[in-house]
mmCIF file of the C-alpha atoms, coordinates in Angstrom:
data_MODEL
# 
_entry.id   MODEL 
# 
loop_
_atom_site.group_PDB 
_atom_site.id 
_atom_site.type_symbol 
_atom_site.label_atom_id 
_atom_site.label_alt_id 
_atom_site.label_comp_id 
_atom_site.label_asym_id 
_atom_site.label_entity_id 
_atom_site.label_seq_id 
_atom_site.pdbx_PDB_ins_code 
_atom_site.Cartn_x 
_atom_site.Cartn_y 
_atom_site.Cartn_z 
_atom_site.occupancy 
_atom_site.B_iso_or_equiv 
_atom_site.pdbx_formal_charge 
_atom_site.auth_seq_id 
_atom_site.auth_comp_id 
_atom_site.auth_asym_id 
_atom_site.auth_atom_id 
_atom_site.pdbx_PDB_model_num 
ATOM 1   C CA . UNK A 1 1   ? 9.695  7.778   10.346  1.00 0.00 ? 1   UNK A CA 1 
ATOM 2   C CA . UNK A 1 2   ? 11.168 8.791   6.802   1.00 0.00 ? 2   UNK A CA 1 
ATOM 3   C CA . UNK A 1 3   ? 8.494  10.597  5.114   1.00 0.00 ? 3   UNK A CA 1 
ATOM 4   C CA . UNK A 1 4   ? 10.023 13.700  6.756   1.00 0.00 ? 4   UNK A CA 1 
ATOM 5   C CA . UNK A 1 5   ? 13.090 13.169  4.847   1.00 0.00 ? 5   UNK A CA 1 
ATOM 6   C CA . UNK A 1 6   ? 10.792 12.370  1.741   1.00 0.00 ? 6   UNK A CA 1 
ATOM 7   C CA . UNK A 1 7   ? 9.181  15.598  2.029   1.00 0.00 ? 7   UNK A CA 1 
ATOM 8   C CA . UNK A 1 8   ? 12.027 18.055  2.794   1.00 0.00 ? 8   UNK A CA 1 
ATOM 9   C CA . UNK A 1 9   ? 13.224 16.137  -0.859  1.00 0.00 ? 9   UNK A CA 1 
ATOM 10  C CA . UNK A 1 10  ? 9.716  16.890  -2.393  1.00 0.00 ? 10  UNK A CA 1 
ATOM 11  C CA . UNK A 1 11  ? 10.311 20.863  -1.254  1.00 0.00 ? 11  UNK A CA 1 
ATOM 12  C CA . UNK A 1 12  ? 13.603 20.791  -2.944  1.00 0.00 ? 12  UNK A CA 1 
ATOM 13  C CA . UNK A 1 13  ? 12.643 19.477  -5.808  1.00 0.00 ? 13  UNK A CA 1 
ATOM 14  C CA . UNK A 1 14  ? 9.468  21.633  -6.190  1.00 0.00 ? 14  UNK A CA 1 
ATOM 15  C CA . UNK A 1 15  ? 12.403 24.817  -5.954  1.00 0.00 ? 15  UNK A CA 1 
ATOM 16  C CA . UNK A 1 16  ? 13.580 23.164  -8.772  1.00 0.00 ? 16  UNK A CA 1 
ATOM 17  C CA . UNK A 1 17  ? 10.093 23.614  -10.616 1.00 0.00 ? 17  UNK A CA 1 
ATOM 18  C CA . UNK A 1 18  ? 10.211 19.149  -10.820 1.00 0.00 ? 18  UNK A CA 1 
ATOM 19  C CA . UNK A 1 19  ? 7.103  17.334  -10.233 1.00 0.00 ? 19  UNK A CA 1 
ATOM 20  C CA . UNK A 1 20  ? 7.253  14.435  -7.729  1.00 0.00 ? 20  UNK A CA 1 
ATOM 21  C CA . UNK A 1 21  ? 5.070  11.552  -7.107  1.00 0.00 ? 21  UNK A CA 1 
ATOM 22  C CA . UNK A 1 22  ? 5.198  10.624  -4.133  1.00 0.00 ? 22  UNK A CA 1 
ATOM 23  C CA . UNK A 1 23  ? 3.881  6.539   -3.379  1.00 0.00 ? 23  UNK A CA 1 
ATOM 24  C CA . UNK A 1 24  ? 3.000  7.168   0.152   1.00 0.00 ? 24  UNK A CA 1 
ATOM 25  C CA . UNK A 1 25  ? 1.729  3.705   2.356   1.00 0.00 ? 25  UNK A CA 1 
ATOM 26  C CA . UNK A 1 26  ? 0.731  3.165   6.253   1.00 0.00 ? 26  UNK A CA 1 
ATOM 27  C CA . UNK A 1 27  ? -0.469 1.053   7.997   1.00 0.00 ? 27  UNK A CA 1 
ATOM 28  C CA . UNK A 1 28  ? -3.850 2.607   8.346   1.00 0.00 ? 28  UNK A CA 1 
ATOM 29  C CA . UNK A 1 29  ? -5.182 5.787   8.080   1.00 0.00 ? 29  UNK A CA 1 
ATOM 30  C CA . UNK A 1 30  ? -3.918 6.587   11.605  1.00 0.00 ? 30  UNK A CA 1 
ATOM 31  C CA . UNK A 1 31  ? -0.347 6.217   10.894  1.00 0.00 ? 31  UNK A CA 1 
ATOM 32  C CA . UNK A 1 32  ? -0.646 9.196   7.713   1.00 0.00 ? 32  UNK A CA 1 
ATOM 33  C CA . UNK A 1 33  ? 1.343  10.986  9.848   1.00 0.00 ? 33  UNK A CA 1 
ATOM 34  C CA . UNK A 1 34  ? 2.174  14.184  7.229   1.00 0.00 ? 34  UNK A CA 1 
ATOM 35  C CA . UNK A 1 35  ? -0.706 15.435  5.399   1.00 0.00 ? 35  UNK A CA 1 
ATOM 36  C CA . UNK A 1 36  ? 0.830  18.153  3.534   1.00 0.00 ? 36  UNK A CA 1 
ATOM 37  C CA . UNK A 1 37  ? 2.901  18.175  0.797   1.00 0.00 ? 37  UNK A CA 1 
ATOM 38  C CA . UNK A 1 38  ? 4.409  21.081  -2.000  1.00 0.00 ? 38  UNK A CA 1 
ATOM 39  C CA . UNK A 1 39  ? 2.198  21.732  -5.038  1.00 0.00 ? 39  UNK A CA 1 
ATOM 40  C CA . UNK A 1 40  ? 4.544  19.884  -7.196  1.00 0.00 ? 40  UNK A CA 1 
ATOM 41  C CA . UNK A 1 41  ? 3.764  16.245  -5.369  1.00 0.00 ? 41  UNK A CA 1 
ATOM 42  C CA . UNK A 1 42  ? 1.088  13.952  -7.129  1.00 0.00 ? 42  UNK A CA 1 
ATOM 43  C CA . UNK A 1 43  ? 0.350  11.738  -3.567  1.00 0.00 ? 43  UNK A CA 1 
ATOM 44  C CA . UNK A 1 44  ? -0.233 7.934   -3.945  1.00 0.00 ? 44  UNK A CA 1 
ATOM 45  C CA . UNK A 1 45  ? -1.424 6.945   -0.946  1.00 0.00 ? 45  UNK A CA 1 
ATOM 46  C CA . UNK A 1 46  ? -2.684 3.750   -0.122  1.00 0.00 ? 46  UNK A CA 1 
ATOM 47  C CA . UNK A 1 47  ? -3.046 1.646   3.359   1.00 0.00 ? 47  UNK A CA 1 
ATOM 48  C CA . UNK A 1 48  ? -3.191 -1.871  3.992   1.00 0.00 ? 48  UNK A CA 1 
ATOM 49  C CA . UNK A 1 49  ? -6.659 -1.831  5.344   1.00 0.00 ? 49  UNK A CA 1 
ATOM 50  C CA . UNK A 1 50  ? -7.961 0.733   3.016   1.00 0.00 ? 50  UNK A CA 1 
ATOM 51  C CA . UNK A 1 51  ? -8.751 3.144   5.374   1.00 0.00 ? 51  UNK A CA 1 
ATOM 52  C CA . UNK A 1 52  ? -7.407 5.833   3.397   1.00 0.00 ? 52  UNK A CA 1 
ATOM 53  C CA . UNK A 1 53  ? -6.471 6.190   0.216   1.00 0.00 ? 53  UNK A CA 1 
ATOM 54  C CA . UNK A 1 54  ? -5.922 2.726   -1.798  1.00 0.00 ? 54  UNK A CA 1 
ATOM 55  C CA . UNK A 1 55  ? -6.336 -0.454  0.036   1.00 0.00 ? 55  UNK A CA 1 
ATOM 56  C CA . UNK A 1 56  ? -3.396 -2.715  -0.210  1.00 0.00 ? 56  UNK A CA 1 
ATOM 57  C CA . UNK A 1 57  ? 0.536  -2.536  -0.421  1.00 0.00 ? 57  UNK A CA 1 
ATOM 58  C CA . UNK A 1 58  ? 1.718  0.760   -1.841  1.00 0.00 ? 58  UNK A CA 1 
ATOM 59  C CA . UNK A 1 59  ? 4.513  -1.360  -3.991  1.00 0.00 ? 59  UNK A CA 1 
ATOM 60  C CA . UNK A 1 60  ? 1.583  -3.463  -5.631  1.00 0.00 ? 60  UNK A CA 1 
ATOM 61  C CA . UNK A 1 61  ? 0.692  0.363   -7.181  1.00 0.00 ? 61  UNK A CA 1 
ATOM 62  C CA . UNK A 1 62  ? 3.933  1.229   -7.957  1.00 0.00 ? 62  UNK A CA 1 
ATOM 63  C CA . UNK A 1 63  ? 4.567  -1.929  -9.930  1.00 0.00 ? 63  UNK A CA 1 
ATOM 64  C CA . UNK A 1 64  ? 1.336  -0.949  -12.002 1.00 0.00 ? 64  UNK A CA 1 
ATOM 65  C CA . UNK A 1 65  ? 2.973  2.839   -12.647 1.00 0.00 ? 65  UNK A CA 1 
ATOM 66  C CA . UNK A 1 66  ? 4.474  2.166   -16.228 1.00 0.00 ? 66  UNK A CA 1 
ATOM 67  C CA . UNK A 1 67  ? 7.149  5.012   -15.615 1.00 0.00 ? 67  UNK A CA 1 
ATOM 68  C CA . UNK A 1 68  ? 9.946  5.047   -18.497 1.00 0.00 ? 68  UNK A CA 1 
ATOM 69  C CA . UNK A 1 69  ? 13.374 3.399   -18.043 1.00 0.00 ? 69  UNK A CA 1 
ATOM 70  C CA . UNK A 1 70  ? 15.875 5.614   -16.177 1.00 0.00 ? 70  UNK A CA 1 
ATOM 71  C CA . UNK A 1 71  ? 12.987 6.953   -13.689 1.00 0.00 ? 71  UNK A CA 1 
ATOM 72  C CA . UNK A 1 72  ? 14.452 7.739   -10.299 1.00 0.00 ? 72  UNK A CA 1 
ATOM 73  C CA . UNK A 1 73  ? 13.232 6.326   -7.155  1.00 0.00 ? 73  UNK A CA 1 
ATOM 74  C CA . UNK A 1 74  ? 13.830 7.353   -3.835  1.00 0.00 ? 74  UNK A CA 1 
ATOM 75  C CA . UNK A 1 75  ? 12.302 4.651   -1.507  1.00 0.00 ? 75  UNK A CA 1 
ATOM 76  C CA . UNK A 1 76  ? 12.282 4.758   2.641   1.00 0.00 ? 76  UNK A CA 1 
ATOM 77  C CA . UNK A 1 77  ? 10.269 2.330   4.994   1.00 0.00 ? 77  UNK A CA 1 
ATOM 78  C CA . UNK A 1 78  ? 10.521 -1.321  6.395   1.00 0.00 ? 78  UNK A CA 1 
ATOM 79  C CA . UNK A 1 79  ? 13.061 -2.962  4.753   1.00 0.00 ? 79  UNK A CA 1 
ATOM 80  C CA . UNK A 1 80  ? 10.849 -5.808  3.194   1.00 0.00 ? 80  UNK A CA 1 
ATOM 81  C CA . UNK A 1 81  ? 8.697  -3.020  1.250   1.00 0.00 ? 81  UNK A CA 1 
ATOM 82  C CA . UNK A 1 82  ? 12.298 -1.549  0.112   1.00 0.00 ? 82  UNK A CA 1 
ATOM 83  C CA . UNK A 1 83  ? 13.288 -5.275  -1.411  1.00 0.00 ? 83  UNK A CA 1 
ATOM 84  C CA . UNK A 1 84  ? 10.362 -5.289  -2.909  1.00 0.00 ? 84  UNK A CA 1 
ATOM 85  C CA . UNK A 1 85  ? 10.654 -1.548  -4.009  1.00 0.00 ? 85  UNK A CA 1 
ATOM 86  C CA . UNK A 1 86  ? 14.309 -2.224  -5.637  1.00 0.00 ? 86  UNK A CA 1 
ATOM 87  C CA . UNK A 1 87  ? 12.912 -5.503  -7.222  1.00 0.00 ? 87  UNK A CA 1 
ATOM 88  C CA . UNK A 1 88  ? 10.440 -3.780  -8.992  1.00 0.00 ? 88  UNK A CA 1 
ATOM 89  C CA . UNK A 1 89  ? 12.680 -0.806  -10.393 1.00 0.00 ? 89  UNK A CA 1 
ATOM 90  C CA . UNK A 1 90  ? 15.342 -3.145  -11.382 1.00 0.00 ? 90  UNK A CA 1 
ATOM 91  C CA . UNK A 1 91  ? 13.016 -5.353  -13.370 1.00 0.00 ? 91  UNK A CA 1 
ATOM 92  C CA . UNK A 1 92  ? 12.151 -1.347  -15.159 1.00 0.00 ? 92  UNK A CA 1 
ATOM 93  C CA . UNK A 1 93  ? 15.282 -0.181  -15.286 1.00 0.00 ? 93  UNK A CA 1 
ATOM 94  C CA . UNK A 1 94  ? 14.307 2.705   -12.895 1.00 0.00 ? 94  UNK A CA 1 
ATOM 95  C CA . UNK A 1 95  ? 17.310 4.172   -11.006 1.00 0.00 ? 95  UNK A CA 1 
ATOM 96  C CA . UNK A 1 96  ? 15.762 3.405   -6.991  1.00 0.00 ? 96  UNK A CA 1 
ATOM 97  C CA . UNK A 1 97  ? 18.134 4.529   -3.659  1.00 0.00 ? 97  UNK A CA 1 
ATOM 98  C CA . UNK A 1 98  ? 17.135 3.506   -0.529  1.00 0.00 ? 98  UNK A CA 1 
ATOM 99  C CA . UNK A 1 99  ? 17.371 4.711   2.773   1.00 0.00 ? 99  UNK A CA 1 
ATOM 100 C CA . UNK A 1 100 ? 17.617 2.158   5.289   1.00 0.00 ? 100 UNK A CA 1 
ATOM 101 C CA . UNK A 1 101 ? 17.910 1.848   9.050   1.00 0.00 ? 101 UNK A CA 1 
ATOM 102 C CA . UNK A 1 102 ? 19.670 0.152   11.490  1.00 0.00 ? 102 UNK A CA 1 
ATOM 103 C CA . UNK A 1 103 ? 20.453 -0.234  14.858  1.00 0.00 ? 103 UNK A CA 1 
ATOM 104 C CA . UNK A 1 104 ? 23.574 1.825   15.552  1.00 0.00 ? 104 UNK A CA 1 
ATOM 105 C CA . UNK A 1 105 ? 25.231 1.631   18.922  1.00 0.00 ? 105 UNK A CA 1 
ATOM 106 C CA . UNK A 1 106 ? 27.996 3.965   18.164  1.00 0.00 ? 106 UNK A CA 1 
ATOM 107 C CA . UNK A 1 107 ? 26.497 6.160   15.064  1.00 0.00 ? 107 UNK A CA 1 
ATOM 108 C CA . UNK A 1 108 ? 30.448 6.685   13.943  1.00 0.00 ? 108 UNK A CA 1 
ATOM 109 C CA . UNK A 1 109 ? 31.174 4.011   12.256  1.00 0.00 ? 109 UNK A CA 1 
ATOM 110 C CA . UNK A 1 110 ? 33.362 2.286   15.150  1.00 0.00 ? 110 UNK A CA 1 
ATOM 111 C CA . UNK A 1 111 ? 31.278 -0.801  16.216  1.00 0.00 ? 111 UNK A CA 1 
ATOM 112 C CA . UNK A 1 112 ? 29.972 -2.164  12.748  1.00 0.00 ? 112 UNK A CA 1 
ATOM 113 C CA . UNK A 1 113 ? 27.127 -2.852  14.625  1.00 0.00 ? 113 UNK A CA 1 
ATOM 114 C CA . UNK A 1 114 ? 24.892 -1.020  11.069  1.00 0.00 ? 114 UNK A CA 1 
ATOM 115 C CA . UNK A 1 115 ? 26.467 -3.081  8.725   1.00 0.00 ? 115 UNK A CA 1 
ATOM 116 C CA . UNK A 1 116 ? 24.660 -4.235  5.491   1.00 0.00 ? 116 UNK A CA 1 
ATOM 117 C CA . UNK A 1 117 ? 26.181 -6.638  2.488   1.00 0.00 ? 117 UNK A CA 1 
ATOM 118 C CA . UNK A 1 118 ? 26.814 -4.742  -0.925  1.00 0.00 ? 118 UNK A CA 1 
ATOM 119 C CA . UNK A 1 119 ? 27.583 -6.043  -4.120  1.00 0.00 ? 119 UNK A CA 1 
ATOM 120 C CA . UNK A 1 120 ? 31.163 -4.590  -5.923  1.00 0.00 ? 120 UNK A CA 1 
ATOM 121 C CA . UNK A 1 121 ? 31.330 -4.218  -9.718  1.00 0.00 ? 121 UNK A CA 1 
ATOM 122 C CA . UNK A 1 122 ? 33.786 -7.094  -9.523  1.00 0.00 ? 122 UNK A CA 1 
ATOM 123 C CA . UNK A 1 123 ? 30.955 -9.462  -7.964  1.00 0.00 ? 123 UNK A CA 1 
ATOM 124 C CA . UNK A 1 124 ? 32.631 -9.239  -4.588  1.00 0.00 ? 124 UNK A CA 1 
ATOM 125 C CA . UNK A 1 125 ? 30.493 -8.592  -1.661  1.00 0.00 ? 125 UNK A CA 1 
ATOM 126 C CA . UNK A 1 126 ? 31.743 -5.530  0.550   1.00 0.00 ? 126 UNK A CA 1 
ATOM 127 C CA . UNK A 1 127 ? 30.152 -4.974  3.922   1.00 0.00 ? 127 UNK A CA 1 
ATOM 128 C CA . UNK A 1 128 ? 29.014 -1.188  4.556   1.00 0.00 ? 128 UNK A CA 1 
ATOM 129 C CA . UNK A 1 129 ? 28.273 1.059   7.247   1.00 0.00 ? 129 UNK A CA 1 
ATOM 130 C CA . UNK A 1 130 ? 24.707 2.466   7.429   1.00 0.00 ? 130 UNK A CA 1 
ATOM 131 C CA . UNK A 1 131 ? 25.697 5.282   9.712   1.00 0.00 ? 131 UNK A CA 1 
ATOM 132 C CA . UNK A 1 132 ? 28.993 6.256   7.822   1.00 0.00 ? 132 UNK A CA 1 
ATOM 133 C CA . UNK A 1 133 ? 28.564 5.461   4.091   1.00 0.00 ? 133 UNK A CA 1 
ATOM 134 C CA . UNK A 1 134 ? 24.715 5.639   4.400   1.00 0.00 ? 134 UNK A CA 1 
ATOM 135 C CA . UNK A 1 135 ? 22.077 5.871   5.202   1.00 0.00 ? 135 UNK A CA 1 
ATOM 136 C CA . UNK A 1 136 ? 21.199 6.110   1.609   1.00 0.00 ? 136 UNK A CA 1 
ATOM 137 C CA . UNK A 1 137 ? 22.278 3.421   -0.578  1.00 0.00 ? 137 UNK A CA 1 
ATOM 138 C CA . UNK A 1 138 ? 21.581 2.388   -4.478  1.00 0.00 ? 138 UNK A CA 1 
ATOM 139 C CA . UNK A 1 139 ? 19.600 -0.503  -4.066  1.00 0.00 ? 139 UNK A CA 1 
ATOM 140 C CA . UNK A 1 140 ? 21.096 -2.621  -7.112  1.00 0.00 ? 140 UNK A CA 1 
ATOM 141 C CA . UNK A 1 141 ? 24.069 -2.604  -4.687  1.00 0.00 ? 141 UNK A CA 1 
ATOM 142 C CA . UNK A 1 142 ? 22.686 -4.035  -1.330  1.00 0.00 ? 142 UNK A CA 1 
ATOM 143 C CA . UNK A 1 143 ? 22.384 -7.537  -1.226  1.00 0.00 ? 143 UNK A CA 1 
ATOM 144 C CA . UNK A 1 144 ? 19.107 -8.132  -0.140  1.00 0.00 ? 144 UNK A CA 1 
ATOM 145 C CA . UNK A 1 145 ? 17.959 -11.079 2.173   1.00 0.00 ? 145 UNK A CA 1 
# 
């Protein structure tokens, strides 16, 4: 559902003249849903089964990626590959920000119904609303579960 997202970012950036690499998993080769991306994207694809690209979990390659401190991550996808995602660039020191979803009755921020846990700089935990003060989060501030 979020590589669209992830490649209207990778067209932006490419305007910008940055290169991207873009850690793309499925699945299998049947849910590679977009097959096209700008010239300035390096793809990383890999699928559980192996049916195309790399077999295995795309976050076991990313861990293996040896990008400098301060690289920035943009991460979208089940939320267990995004803990995992956000455990690996905080052990880097990579910058990551998730987006995450949520059931959301309302969409306005009325119900709470999208709420996550986030940590404050005072160690305090303050609940947030996915629909209102996300989607996208930095994911040294969600408290993962």
């Amino acid at each position: 559902m979020g590589i669209g997202p992830v490649n209207f970012v990778c067209v932006q950036l490419a305007k910008m003249k940055k290169e991207v690499h873009l850690y793309y998993g499925a699945r299998n080769k049947s849910e590679v849903t977009l097959k096209k991306f700008p010239a300035n994207t390096k793809l990383i694809l890999a699928t559980d089964d192996g049916s195309k690209g790399k077999k295995g979990f795309i976050t076991k390659i990313l861990e293996k990626a040896g990008y400098p401190k301060g690289t920035i991550v943009l991460a979208c996808g089940p939320e267990p590959m995004l803990k995992e995602t956000a455990r690996i660039c905080l052990k880097n020191q990579w910058v990551c920000h998730v987006s995450l979803e949520r059931h959301m009755a309302c969409g306005v921020g009325a119900c709470n119904g999208c709420v996550i846990d986030t940590k404050c700089d005072d160690g305090k935990i303050k609940r947030k609303r996915v629909c209102k003060e996300g989607p996208v989060f930095n994911a040294a501030e969600v408290v993962w579960t």
